[in-house]
mmCIF file of the C-alpha atoms, coordinates in Angstrom:
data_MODEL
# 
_entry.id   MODEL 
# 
loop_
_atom_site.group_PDB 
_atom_site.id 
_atom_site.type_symbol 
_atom_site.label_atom_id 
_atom_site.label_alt_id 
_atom_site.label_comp_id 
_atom_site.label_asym_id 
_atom_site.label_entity_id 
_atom_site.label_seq_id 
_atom_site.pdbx_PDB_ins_code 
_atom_site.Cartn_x 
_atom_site.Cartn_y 
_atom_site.Cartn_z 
_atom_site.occupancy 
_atom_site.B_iso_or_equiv 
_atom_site.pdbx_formal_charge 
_atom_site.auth_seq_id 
_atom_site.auth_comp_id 
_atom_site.auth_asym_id 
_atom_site.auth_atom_id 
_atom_site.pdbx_PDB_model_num 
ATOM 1   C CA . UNK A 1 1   ? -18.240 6.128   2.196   1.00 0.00 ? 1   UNK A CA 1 
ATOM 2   C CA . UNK A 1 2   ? -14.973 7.712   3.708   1.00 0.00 ? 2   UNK A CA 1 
ATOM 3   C CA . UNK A 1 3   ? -11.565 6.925   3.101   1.00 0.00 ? 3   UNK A CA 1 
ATOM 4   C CA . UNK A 1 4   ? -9.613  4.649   5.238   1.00 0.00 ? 4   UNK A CA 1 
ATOM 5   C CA . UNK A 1 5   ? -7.238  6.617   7.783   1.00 0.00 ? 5   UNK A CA 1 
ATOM 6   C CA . UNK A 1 6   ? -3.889  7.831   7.132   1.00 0.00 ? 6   UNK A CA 1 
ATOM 7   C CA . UNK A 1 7   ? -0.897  5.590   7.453   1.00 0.00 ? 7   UNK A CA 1 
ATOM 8   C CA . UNK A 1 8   ? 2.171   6.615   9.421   1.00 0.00 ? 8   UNK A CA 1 
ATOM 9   C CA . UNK A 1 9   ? 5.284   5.419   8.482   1.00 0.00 ? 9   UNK A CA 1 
ATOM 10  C CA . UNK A 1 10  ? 7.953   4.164   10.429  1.00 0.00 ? 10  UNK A CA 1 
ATOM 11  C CA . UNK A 1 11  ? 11.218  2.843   10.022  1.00 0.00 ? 11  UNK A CA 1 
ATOM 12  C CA . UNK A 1 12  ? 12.012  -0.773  9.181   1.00 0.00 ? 12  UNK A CA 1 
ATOM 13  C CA . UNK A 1 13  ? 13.223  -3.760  11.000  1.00 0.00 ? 13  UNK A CA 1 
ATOM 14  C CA . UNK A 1 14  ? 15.759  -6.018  9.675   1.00 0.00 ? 14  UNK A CA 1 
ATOM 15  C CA . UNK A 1 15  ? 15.310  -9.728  9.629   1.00 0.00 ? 15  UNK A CA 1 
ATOM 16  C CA . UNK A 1 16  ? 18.468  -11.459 10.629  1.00 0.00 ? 16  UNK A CA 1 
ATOM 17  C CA . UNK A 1 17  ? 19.231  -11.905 6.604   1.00 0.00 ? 17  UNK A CA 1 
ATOM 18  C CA . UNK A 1 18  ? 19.503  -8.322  6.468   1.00 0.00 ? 18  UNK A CA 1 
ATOM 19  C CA . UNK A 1 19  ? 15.976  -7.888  4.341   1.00 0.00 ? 19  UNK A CA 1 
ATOM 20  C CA . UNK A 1 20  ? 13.374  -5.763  5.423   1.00 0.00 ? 20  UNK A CA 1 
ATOM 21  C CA . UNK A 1 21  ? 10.688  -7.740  7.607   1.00 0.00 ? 21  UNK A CA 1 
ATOM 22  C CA . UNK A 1 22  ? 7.044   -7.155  5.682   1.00 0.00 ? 22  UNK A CA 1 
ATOM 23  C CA . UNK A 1 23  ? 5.390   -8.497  8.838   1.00 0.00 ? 23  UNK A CA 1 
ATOM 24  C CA . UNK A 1 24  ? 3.107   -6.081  9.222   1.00 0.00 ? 24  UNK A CA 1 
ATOM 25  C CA . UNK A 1 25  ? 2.298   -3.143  6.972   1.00 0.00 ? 25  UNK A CA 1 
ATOM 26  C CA . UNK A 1 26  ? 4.584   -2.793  3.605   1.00 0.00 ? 26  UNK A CA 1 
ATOM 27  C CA . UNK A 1 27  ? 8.080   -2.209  2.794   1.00 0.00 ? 27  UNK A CA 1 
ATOM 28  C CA . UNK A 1 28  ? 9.919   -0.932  0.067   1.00 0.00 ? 28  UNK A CA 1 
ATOM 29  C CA . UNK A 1 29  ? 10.354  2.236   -1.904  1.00 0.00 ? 29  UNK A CA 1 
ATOM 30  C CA . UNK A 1 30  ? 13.881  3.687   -2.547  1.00 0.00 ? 30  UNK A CA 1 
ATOM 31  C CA . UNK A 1 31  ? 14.405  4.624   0.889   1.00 0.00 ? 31  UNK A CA 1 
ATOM 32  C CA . UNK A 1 32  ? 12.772  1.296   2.734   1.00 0.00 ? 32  UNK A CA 1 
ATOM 33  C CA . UNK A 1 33  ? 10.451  1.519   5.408   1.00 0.00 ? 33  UNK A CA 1 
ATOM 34  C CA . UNK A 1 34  ? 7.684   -0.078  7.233   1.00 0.00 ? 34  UNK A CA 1 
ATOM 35  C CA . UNK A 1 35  ? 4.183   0.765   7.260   1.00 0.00 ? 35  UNK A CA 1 
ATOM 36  C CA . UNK A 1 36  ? 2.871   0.455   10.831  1.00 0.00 ? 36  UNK A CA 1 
ATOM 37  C CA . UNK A 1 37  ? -1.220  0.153   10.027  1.00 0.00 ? 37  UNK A CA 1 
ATOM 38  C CA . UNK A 1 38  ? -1.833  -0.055  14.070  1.00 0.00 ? 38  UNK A CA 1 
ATOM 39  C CA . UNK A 1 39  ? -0.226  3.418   14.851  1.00 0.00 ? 39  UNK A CA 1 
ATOM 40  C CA . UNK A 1 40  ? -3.238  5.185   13.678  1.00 0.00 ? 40  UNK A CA 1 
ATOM 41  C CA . UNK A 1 41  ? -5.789  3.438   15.726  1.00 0.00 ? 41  UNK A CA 1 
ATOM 42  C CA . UNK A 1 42  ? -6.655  4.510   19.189  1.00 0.00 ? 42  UNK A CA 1 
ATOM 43  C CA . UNK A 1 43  ? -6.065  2.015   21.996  1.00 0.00 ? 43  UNK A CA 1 
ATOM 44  C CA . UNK A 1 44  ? -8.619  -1.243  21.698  1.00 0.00 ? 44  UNK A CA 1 
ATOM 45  C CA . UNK A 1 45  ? -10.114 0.567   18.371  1.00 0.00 ? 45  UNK A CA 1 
ATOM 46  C CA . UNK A 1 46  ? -10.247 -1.816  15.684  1.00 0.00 ? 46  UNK A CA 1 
ATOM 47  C CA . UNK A 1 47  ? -10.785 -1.126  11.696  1.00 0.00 ? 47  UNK A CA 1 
ATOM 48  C CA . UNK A 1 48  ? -12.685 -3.143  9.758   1.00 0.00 ? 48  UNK A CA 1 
ATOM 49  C CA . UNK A 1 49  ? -10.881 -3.135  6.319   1.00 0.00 ? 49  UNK A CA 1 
ATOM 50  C CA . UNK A 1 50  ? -13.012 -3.898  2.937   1.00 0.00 ? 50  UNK A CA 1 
ATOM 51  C CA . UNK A 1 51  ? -11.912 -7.351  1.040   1.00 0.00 ? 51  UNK A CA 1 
ATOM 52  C CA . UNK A 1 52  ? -10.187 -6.010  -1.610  1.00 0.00 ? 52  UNK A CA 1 
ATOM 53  C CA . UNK A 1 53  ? -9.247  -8.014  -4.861  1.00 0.00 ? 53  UNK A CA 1 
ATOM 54  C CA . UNK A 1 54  ? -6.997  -7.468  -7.619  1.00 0.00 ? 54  UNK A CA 1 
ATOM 55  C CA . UNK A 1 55  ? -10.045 -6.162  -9.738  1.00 0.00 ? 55  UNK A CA 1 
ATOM 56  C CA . UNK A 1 56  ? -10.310 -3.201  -6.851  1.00 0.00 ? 56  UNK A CA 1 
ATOM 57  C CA . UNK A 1 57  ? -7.799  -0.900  -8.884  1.00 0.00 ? 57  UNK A CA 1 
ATOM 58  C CA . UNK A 1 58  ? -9.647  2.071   -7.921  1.00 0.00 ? 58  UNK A CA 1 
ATOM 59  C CA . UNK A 1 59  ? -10.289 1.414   -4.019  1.00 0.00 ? 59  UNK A CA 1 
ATOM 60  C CA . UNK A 1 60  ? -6.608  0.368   -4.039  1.00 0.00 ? 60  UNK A CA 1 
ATOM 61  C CA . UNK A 1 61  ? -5.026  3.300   -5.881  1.00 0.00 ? 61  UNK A CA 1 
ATOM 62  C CA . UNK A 1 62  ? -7.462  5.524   -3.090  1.00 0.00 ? 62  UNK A CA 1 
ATOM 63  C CA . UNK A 1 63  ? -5.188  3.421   -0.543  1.00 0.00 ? 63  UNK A CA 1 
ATOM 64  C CA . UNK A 1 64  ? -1.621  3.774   -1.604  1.00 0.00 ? 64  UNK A CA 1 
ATOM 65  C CA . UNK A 1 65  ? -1.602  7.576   -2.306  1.00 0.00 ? 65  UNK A CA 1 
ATOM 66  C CA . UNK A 1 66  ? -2.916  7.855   1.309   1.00 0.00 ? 66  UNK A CA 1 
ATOM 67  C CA . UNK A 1 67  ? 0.101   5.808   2.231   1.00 0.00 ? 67  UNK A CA 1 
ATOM 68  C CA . UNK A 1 68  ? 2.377   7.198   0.328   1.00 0.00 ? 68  UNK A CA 1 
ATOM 69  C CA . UNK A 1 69  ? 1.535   10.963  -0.258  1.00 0.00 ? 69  UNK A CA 1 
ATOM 70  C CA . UNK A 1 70  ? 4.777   12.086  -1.512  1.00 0.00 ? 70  UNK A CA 1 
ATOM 71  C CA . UNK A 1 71  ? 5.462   9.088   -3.779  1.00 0.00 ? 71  UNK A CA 1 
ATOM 72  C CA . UNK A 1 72  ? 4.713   9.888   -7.606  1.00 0.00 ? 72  UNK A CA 1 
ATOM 73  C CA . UNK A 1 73  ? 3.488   5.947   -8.839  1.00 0.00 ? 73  UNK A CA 1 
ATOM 74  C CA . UNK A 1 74  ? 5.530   5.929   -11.745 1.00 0.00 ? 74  UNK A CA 1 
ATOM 75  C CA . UNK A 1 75  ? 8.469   5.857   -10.180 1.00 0.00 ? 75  UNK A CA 1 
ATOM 76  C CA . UNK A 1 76  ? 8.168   2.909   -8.039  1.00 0.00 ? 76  UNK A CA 1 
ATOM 77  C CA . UNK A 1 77  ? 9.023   -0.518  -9.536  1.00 0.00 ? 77  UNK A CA 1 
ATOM 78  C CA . UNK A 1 78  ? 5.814   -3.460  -10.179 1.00 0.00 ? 78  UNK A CA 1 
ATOM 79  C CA . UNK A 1 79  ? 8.066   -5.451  -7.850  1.00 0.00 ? 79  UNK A CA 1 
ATOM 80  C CA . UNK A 1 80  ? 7.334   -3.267  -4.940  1.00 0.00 ? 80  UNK A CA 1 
ATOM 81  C CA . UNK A 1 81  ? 4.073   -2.176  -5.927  1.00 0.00 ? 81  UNK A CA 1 
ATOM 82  C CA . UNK A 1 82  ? 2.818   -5.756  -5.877  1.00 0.00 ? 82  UNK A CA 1 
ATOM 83  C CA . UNK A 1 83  ? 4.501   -6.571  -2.483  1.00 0.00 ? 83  UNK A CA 1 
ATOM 84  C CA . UNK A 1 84  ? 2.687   -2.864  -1.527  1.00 0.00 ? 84  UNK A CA 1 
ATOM 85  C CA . UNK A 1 85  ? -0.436  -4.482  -2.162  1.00 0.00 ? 85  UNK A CA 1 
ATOM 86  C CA . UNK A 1 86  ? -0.288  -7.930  -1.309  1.00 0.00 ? 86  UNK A CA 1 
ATOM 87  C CA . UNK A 1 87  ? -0.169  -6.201  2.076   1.00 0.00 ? 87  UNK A CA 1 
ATOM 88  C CA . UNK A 1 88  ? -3.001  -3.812  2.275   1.00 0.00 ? 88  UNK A CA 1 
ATOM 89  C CA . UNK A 1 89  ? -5.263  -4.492  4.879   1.00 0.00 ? 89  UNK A CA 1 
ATOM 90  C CA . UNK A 1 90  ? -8.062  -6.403  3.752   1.00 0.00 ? 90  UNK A CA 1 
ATOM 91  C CA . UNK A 1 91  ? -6.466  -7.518  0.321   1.00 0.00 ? 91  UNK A CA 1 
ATOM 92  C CA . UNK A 1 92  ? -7.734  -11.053 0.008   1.00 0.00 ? 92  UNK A CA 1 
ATOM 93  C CA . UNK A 1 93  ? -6.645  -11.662 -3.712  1.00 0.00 ? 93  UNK A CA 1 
ATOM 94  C CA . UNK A 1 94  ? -4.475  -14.460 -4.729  1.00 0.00 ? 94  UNK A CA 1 
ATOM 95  C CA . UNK A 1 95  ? -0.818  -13.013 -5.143  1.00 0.00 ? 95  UNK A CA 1 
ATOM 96  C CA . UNK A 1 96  ? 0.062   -15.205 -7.742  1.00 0.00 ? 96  UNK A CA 1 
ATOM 97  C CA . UNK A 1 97  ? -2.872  -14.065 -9.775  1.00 0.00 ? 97  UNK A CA 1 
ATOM 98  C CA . UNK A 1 98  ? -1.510  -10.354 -10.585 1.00 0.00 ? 98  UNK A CA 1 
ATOM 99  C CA . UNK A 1 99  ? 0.031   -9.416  -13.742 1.00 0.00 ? 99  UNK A CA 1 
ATOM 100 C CA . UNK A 1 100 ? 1.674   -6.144  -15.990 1.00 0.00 ? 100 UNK A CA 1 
ATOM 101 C CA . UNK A 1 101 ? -1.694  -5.101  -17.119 1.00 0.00 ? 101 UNK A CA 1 
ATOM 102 C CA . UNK A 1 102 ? -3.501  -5.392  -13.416 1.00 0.00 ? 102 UNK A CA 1 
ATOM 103 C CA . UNK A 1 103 ? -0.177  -3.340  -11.776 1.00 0.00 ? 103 UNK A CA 1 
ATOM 104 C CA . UNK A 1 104 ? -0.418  -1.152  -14.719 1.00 0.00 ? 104 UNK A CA 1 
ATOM 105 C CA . UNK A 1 105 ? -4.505  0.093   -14.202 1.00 0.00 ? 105 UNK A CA 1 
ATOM 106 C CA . UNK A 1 106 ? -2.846  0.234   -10.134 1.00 0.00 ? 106 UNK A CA 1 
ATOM 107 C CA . UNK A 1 107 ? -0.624  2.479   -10.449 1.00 0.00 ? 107 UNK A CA 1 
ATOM 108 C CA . UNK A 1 108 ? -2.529  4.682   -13.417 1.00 0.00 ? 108 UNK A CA 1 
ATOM 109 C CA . UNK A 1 109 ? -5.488  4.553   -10.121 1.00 0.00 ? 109 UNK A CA 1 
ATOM 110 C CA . UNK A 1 110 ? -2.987  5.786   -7.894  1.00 0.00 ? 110 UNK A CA 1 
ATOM 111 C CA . UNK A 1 111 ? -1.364  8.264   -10.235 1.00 0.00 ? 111 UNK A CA 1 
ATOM 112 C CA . UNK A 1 112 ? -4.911  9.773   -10.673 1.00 0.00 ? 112 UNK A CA 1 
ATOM 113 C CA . UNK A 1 113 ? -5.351  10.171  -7.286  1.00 0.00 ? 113 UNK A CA 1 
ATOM 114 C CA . UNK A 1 114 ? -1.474  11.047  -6.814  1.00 0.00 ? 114 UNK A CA 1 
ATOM 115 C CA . UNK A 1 115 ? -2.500  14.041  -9.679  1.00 0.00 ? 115 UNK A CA 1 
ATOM 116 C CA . UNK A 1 116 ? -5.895  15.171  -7.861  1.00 0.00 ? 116 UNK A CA 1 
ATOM 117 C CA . UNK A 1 117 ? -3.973  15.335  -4.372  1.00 0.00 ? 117 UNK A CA 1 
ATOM 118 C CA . UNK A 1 118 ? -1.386  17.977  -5.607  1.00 0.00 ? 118 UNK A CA 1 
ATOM 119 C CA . UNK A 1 119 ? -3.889  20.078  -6.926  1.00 0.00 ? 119 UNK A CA 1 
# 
């Protein structure tokens, strides 16, 4: 089984608050942006994303790095991280039901594969 595509980034709109809108994709990080999950598809291609849980450390560790290639996982705060993903495509898992020790085995996933990607 392949990984899902890359994600391009783009920046992010402001609701009329002032707050980054989450609408679609994810927002956050130090800098703020958007994740635009359409930009990668090709006109009238669809994806069909895997239901993904809170249990699905690994799968969603896999996910985030390709997201966020340049962003070491320890540095980025649980509060983001769950709001990262609460949005993933396919994430069907109760927000309300994540604690420290789930976003703690997330982010050690994503730091593995953070580690393995630089080599």
């Amino acid at each position: 089984m392949g990984h899902p595509p890359v994600i391009a980034a783009t920046p992010p709109k402001q609701s009329l608050d002032g707050a980054p809108e989450f609408g679609v994709g994810c927002s956050g990080g130090r800098g703020g942006f958007t994740v635009d999950w359409r930009s990668r598809l090709g006109e009238g291609e669809t994806t069909m994303a895997r239901e993904l849980e809170w249990t699905d450390t690994e799968e969603i560790g896999i996910q985030l790095q390709e997201m966020f290639p340049d962003t070491d996982p320890y540095s980025v705060r649980f509060t983001d991280l769950h709001k990262w993903v609460v949005q993933l495509p396919g994430f069907v898992g109760d927000p309300g039901k994540s604690n420290e020790g789930i976003l703690e085995a997330i982010q050690t996933a994503w730091h593995e594969e953070y580690e393995d990607a630089k080599g």
